[in-house]
C-alpha positions in Angstrom: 39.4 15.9 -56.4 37.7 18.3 -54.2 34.6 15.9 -53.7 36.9 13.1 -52.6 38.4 15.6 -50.0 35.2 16.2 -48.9 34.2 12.3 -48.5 37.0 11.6 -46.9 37.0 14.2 -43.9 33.3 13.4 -43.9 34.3 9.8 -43.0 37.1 10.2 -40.7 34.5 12.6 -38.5 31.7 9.8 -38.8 34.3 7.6 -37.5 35.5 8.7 -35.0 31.4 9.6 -33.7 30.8 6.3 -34.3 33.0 4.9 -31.3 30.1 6.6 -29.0 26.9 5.5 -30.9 25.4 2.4 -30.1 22.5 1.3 -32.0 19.1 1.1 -29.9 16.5 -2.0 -30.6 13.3 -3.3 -29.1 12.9 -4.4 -25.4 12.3 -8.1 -25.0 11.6 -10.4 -21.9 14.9 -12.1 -22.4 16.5 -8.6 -21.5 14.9 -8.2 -18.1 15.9 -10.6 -14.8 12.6 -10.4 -13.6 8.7 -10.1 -14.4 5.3 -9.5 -13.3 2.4 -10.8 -15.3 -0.8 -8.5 -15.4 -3.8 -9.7 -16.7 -5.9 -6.9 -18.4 -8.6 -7.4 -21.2 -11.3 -4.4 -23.1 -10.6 -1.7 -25.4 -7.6 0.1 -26.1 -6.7 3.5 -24.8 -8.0 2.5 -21.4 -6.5 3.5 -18.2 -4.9 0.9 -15.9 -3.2 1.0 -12.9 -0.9 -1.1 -10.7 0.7 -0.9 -7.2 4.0 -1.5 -6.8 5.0 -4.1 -4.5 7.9 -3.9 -1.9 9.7 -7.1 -4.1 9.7 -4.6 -7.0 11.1 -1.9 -4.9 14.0 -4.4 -4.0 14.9 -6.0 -7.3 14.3 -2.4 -9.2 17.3 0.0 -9.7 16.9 3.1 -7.8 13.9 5.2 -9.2 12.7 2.3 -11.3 14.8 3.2 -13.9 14.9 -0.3 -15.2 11.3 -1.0 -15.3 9.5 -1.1 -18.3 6.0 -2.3 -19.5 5.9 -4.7 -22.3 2.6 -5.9 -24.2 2.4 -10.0 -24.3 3.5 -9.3 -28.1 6.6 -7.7 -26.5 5.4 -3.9 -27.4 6.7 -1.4 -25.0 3.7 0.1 -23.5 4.2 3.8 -22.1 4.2 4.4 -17.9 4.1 6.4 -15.6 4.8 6.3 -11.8 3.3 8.0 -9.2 2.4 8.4 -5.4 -0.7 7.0 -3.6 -1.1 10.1 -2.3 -4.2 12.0 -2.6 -3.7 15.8 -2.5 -5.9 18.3 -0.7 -8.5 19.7 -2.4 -11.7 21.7 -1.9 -14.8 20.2 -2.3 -17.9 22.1 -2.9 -20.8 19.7 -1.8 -23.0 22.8 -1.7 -26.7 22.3 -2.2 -29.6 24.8 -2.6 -33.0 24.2 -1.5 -36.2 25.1 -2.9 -39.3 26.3 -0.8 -41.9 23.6 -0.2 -44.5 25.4 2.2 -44.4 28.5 4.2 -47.2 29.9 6.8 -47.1 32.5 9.6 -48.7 31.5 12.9 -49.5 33.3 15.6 -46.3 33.0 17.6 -44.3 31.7 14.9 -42.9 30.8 11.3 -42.6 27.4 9.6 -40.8 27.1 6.9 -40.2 24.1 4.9 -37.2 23.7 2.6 -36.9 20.5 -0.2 -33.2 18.8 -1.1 -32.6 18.2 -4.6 -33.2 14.8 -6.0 -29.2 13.8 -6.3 -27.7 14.4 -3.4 -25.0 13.1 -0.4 -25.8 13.0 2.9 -25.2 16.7 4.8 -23.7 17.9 8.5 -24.7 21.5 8.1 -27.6 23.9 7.2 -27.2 27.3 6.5 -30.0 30.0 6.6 -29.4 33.5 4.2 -30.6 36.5 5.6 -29.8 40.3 5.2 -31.2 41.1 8.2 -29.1 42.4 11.3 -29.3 42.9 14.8 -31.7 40.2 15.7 -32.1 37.1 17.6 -34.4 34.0 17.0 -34.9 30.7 18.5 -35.4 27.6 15.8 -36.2 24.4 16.2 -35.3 22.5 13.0 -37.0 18.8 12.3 -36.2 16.1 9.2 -38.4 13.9 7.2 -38.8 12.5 3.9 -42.5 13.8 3.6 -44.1 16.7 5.1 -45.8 14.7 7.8 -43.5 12.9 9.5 -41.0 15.2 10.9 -37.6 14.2 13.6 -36.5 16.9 15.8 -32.7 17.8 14.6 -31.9 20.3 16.6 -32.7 23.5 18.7 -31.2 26.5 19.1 -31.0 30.4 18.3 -29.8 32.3 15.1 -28.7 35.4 15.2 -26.8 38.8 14.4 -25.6 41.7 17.0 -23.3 43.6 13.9 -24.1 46.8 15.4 -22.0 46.0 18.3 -19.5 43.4 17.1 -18.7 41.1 13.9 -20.8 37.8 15.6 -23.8 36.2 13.9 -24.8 32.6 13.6 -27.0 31.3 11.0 -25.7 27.5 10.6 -26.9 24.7 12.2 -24.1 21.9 12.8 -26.4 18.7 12.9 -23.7 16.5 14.7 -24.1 13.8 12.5 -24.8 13.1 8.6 -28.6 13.4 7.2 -29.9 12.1 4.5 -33.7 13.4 4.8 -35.4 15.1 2.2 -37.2 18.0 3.6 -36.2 20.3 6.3 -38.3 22.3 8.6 -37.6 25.4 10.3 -40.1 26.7 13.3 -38.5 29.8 13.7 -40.4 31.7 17.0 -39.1 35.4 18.6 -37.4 35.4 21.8 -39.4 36.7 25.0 -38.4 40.0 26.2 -35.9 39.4 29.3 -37.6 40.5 32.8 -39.1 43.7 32.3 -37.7 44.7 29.0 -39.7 46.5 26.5 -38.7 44.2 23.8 -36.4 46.8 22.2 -33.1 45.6 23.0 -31.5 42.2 22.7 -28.6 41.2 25.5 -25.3 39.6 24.5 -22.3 39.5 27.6 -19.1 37.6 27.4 -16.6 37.8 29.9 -17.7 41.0 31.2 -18.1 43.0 28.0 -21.6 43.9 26.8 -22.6 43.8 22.9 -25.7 44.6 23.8 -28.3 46.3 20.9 -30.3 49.0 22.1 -33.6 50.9 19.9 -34.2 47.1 18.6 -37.4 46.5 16.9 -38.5 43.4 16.3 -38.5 42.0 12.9 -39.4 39.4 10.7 -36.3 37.6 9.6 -36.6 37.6 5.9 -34.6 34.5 4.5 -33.2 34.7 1.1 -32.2 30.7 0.7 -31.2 27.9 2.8 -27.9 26.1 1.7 -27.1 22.4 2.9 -23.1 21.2 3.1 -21.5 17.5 3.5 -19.4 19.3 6.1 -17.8 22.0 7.9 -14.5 21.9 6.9 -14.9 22.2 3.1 -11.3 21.3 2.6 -10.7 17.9 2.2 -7.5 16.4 3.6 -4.8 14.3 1.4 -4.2 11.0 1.9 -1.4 8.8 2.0 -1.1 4.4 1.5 2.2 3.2 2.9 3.7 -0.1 2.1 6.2 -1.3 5.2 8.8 -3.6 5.6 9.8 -5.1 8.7 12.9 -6.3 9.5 13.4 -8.3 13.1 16.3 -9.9 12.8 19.4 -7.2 13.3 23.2 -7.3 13.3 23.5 -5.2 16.4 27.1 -4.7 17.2 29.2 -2.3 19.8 31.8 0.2 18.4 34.5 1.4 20.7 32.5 4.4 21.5 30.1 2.3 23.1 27.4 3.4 20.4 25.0 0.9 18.9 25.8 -0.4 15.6 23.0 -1.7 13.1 23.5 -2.8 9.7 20.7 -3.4 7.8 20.8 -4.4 3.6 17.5 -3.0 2.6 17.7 -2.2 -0.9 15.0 0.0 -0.4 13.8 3.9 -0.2 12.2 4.8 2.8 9.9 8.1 4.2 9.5 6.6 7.8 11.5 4.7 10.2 10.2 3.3 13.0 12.3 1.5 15.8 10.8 -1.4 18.4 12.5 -0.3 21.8 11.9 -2.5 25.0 10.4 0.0 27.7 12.9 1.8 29.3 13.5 5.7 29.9 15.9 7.0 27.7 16.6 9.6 25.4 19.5 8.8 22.4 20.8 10.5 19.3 20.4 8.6 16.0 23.2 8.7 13.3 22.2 7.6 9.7 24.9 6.2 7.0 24.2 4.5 4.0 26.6 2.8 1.4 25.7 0.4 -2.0 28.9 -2.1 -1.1 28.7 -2.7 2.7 32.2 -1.7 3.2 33.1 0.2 6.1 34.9 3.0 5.0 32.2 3.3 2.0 28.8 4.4 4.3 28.3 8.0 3.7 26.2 10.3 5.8 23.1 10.8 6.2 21.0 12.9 9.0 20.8 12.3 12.3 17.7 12.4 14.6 16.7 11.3 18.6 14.3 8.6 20.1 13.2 8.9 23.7 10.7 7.5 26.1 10.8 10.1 29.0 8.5 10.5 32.1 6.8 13.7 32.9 4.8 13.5 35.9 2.1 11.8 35.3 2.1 11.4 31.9 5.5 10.4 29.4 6.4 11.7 26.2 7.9 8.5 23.4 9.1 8.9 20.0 10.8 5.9 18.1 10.0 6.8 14.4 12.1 9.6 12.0 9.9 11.2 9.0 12.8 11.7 6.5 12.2 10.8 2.6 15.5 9.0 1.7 16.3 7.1 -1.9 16.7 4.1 -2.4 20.2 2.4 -0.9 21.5 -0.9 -0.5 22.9 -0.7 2.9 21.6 1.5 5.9 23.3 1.8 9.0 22.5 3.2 12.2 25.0 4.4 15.0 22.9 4.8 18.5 25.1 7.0 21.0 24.7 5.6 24.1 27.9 7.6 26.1 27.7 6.0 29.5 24.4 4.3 29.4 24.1 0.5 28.7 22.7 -0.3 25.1 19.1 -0.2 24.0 17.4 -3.1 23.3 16.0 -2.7 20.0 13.8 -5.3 18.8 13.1 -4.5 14.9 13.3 -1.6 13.1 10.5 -0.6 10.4 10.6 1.1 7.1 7.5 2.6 5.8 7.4 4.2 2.3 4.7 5.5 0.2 3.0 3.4 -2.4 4.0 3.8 -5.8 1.4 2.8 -8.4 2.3 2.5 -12.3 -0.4 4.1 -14.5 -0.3 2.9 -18.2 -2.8 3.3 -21.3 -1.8 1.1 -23.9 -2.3 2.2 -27.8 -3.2 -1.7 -28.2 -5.6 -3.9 -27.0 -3.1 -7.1 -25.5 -4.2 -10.4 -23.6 -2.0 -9.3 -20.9 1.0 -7.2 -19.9 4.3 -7.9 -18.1 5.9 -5.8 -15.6 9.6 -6.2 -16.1 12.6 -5.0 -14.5 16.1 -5.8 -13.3 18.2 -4.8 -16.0 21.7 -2.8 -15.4 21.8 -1.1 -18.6 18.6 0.9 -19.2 18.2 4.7 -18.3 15.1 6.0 -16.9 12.3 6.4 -20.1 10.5 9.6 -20.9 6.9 9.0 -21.7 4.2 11.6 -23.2 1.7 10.2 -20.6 3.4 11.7 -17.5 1.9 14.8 -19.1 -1.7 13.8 -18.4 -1.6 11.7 -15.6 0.2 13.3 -12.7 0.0 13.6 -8.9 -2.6 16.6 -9.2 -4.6 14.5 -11.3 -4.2 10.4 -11.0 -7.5 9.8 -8.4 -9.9 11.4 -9.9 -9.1 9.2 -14.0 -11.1 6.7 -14.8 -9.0 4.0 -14.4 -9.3 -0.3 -13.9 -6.8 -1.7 -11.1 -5.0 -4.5 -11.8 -3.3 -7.2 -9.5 0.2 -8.7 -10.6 0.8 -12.3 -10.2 4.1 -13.7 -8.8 6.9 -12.4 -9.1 9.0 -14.8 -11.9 12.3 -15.4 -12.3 13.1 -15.1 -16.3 14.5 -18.5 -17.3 15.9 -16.6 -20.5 17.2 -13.7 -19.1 21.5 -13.5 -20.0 22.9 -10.4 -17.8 24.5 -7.9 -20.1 27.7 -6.2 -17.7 26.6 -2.4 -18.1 29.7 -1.2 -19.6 32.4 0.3 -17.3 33.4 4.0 -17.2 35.7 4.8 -19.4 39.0 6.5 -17.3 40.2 9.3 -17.5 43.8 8.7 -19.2 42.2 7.1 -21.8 39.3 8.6 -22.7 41.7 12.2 -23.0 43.8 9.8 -24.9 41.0 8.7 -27.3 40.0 12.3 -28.2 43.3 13.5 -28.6 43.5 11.1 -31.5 39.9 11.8 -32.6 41.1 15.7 -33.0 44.5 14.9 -34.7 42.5 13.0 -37.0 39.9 15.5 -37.5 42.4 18.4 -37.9 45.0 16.6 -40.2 42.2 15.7 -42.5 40.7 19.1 -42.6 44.0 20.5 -42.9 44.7 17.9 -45.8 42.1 19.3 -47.6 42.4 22.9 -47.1 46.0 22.4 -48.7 44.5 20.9 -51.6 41.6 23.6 -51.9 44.8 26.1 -51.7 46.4 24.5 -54.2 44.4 24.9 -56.3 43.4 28.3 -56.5 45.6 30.2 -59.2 48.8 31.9 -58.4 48.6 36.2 -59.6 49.6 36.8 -63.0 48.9 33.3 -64.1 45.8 32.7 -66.1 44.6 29.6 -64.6 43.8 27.7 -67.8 43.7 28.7 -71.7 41.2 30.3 -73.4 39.4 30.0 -76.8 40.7 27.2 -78.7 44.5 27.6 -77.3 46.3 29.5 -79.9 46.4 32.9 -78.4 49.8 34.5 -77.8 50.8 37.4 -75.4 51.5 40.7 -76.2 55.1 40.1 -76.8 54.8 37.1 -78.8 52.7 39.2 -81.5 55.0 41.9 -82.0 57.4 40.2 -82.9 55.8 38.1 -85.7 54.9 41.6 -87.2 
């Protein structure tokens, strides 16, 4: 009895989850409006990429939550997506170089330093010294043997520390070098007009670092160190994708402001506006909406273009750096107050490139891009946890170029399902929990029920001829 109890509020619980679970299956082509063919062959567990085009943008859902990567034998192959945008970095083209030939002449030293074998082309050399307070003049010549030498540069090196934190022992060639030896004629500057030769002279603007008791030295160099550059920080980089739209809906609200309705179905991080010359300066109001409707645009951010003289020179700005998701409809409200209306030719959206990174587990003949499906939520891959923005340029990886974009001749829409409202959905689990509570009440009765009352036994014992105490006395 009490295991049928069980079952049964067992069941009525299962049942009433069971109106929220939907079984999940495997994607196929049929499922997805639209598709991209990619043509890939070699080993599995490579690395490909793919840039997303401005048609995928449009016909995605927001984010690409619809976009999945299937295998031409339909297997879902794991993604992920990411910027083209390189991030800054530090880059430590550093390169030591070894001693060829040294020799001390009578006015002078030469000193000849070798690059190593593997190297890129450098913009600076740097001499390592110890020594302080001193000034030298260097002439520094290129070859790629020690007989054959082009004159690089020519100027001082040197170190007044005593008197102030300024030394120079770098020599900024200007342009990039690719020789193989480097030679430094490193001479002593001439006392000035009658000097002794124990001071050297430094003025700037009026103030004096000058070094006096200075003995002249040999300039004992501990290495010479070539760079690619000066700035050892290399700069990010960014690849936009744009898409220009000339033909506007330009109306006039009561206001007098500027009206411009533009269906984009895209994300944006720059827009640009085409204004015929003119001087002006106007504020920019941004609404968007997903229905076109006018009481549905929402807003945005606001922002000003201008084109104003100053003197000689004039001072424009038509674009707006602002990252916005993706939207159906844009709209753009220009507040001219009393001035007559701009004439706006186009208006640009820029956006960074996305590019899709996937390693399939599989070698496949090809893979499919596919997207343009209302019902799919946004996947979670493991591979977003080894390619990411920090990392993605510097993977080995094989780019891949889509074909057209094709229309799936299969392809049956499946109406996402609507939100449930409110009324009924409270309605629905109010019956869920009647359920739930009358059957576990139902059971609980019977579990009571069955428990023995006090004073009563609760069965019979031994072979159910015993008597109570009464019973037996009166037989005696």
């Amino acid at each position: 009895m009490r295991t049928k109890l069980n079952l049964s509020a067992i069941a009525a619980i299962l049942l009433a989850l069971g109106l929220f679970i939907s079984p999940a299956g495997a994607l196929e082509m049929k499922e997805f409006m639209y598709s991209v063919e990619l043509k890939a062959s070699g080993a599995p567990n490579n690395i490909y990429m793919a840039p997303l085009t401005v048609e995928m943008a449009e016909r995605s859902r927001a984010g690409y939550e619809d976009l999945r990567v299937l295998s031409a034998d339909s297997a879902e192959v794991p993604y992920v997506i990411l910027d083209d945008r390189t991030p800054p970095e530090y880059v430590n083209n550093y390169y030591s170089m070894s001693v060829s030939d040294y020799r001390d002449e009578t006015d002078s030293a030469v000193l000849v330093m070798k690059m190593p074998d593997k190297r890129k082309p450098v913009e600076i050399l740097e001499i390592e010294t110890f020594n302080t307070d001193f000034k030298k003049h260097v002439i520094l010549y290129g070859g790629n043997d020690d007989q054959n030498w082009e004159q690089l540069a020519e100027e001082p090196v040197f170190d007044f520390s005593s008197q102030v934190n300024y030394r120079k022992t770098d020599f900024k060639l200007g342009r990039k070098c690719d020789f193989k030896y480097y030679k430094f004629v490193i001479k002593n500057f001439a006392p000035s007009k009658g000097g002794s030769g124990q001071s050297i002279k430094l003025s700037y603007e009026g103030l004096d670092f000058s070094v006096d008791k200075f003995n002249e030295q040999k300039l004992k160099i501990e290495g010479v160190n070539a760079r690619t550059a000066f700035n050892v920080k290399k700069d990010g980089t960014k690849n936009y994708d744009e898409k220009v739209f000339d033909k506007l809906n330009i109306t006039t609200d009561k206001a007098n402001n500027t009206v411009i309705d533009i269906e984009a179905d895209l994300y944006f991080d720059r827009i640009v506006f085409d204004i015929s010359a003119a001087y002006y300066r106007r504020n920019v109001k941004v609404y968007y909406s997903e229905t076109g409707v006018d009481d549905s645009y929402r807003y945005m951010a606001d922002f000003s273009v201008y084109n104003i003289p100053l003197d000689e020179y004039r001072t424009t700005r038509g674009d707006w750096w602002y990252s916005s998701p993706k939207h159906r409809f844009f709209r753009f409200v220009i507040e001219n107050k009393n001035n007559p209306p701009l004439a706006v030719n186009k208006i640009s959206f820029a956006f960074v490139r996305k590019n899709l990174f996937f390693a399939p587990a599989a070698a496949s003949a090809g893979y499919y891009i596919c997207f343009g499906n209302k019902t799919l939520k946004r996947p979670e891959y493991d591979i977003s946890s080894f390619i990411n923005e920090r990392n993605w340029h510097k993977q080995n990886y094989s780019t891949l170029s889509g074909g057209p974009l094709t229309l799936n001749a299969s392809y049956k829409e499946e109406k996402a399902k609507e939100p449930m409202r409110p009324e009924v959905e409270k309605a629905l689990l109010t019956v869920i929990v009647i359920i739930v509570i009358a059957a576990l009440g139902y059971w609980l009765f019977n579990l009571m029920a069955a428990v023995p009352r006090e004073g009563e036994t609760g069965g019979k014992e031994g072979n159910g001829s015993g008597a109570g105490p009464g019973e037996e006395e009166d037989k005696k």
